[in-house]
VOBADREN-440162 format. One line per field, with one value per residue: chain; residue number from 1; x, y, z of N, C-alpha, C in turn. Coordinates in Angstrom, 1 decimal. Atoms other than C-alpha are relative to their C-alpha. Example, Ala and Ser with C-alpha at 12.3 -4.5 7.8 and 13.67 -1.06 7.14 Angstrom:
<recs>
c = (A,A)
k = (1,2)
nx = (0.9,-0.9)
ny = (-1.2,-1.1)
nz = (0.0,0.0)
cax = (12.3,13.7)
cay = (-4.5,-1.1)
caz = (7.8,7.1)
cx = (0.9,-0.8)
cy = (1.2,1.1)
cz = (0.0,0.8)
</recs>
This chain:
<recs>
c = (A,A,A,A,A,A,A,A,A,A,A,A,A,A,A,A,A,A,A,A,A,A,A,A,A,A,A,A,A,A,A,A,A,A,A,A,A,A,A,A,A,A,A,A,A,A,A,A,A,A,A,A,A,A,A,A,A,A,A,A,A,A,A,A,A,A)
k = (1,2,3,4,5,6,7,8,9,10,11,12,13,14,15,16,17,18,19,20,21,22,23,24,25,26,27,28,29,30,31,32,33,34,35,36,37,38,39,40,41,42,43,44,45,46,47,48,49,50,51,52,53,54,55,56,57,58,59,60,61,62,63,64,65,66)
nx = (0.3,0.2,-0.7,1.0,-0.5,0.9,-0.7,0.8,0.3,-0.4,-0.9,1.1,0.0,-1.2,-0.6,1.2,-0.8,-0.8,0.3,1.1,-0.8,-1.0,1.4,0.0,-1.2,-0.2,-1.4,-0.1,-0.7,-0.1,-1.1,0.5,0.1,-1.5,0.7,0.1,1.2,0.3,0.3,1.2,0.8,-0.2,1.0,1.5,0.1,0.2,0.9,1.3,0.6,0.4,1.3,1.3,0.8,-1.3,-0.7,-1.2,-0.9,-0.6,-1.5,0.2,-1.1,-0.8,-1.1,-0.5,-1.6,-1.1)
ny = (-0.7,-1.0,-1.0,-1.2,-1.1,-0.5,-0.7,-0.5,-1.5,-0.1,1.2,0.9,0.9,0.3,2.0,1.0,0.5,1.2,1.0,0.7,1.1,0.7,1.2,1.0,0.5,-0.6,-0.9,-1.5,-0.7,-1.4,-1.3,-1.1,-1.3,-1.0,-1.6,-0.6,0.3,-1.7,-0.7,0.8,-0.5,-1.6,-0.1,0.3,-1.0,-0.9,1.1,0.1,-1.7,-0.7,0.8,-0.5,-0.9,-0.9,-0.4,0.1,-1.2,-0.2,0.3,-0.7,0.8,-0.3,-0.5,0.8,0.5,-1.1)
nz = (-1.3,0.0,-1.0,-0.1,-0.8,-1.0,0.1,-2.0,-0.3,-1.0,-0.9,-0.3,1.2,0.4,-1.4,0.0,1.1,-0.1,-0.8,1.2,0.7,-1.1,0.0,1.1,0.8,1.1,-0.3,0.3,-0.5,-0.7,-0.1,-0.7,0.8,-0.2,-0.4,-1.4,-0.5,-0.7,1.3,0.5,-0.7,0.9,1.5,-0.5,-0.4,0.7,0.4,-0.9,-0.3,0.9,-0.1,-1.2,0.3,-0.6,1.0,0.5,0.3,1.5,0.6,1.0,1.0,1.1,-1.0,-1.3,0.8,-0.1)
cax = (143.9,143.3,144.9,142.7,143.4,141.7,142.0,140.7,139.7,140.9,142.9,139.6,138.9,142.6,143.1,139.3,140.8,143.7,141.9,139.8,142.5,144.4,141.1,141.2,144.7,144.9,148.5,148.9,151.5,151.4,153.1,153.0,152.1,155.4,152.7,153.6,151.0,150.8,150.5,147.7,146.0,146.1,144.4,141.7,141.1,140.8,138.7,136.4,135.8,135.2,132.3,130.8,130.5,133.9,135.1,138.5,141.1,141.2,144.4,144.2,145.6,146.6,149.0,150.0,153.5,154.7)
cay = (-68.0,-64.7,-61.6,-59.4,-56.1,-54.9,-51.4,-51.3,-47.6,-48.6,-50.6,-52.4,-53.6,-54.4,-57.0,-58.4,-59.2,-60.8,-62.8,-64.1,-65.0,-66.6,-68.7,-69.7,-70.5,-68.1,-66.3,-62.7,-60.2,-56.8,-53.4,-50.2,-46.9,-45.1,-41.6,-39.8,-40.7,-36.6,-35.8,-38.4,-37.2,-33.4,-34.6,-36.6,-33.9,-31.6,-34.2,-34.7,-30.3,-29.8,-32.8,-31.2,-27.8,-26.0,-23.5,-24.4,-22.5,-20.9,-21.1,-18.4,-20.9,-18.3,-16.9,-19.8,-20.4,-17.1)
caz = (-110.3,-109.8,-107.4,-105.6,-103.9,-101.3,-100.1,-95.8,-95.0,-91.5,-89.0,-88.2,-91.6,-92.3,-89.0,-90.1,-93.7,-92.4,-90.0,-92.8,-94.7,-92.2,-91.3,-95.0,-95.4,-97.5,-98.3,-98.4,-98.5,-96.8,-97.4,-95.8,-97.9,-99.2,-98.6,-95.4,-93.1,-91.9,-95.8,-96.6,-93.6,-95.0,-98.3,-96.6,-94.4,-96.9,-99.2,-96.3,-95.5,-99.0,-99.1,-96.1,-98.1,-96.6,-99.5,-101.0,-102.0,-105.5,-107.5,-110.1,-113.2,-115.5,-112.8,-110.9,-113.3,-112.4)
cx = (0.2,1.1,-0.8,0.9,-0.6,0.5,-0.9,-0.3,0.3,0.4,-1.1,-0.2,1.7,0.5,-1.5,0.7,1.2,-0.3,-0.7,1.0,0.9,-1.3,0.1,1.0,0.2,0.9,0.0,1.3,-0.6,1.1,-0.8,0.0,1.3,-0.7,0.6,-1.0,-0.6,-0.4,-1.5,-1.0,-0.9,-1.2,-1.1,-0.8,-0.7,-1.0,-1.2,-1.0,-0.7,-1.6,-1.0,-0.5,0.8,0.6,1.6,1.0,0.0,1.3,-0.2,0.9,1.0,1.2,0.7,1.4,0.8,0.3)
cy = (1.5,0.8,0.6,1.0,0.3,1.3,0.8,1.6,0.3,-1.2,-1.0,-1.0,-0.7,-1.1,-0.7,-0.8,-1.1,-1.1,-1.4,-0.9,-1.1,-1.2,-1.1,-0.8,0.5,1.2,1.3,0.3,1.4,0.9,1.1,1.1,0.9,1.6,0.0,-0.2,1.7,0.7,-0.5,0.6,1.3,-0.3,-0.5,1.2,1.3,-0.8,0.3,1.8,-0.3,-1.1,0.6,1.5,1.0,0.6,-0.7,0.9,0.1,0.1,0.9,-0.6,0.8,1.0,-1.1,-0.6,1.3,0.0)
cz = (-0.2,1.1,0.6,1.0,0.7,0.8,1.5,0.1,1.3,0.7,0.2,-1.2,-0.5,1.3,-0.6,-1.3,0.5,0.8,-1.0,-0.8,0.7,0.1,-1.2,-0.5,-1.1,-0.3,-0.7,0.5,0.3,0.0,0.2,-1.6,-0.5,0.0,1.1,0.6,0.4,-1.8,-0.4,1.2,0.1,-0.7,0.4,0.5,-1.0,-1.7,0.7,0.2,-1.6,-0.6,0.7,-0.2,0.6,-1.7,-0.1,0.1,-1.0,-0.4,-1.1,-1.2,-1.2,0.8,0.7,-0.8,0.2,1.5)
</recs>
């Protein structure tokens, strides 16, 4: 037997999944994120701007240790 992971993108998909499994008699466990939900939110956030063509922030690398 196998394992699968599955990895919902939202509350909607994550109750459809367990409905499913539940239907099938099929046992799952469930755990929450140890991310900060306000941190993960940030990175998407800032994920999502920079897709849509929002400059970044530069980091000048050969300075950024001092």
């Amino acid at each position: 037997m196998e394992t699968l992971i599955a990895h919902p993108q939202n509350e909607e998909q994550a109750t459809a999944l367990k409905t499913v499994m539940k239907v099938l008699k099929i046992d799952f466990e469930t755990e929450e994120s140890p991310y900060n939900p306000e941190f993960v939110k940030k990175v998407v956030d800032g994920v999502n701007a920079r897709k849509s063509g929002k400059p970044g922030q530069k980091i000048d690398v050969e300075n950024m240790w001092k």
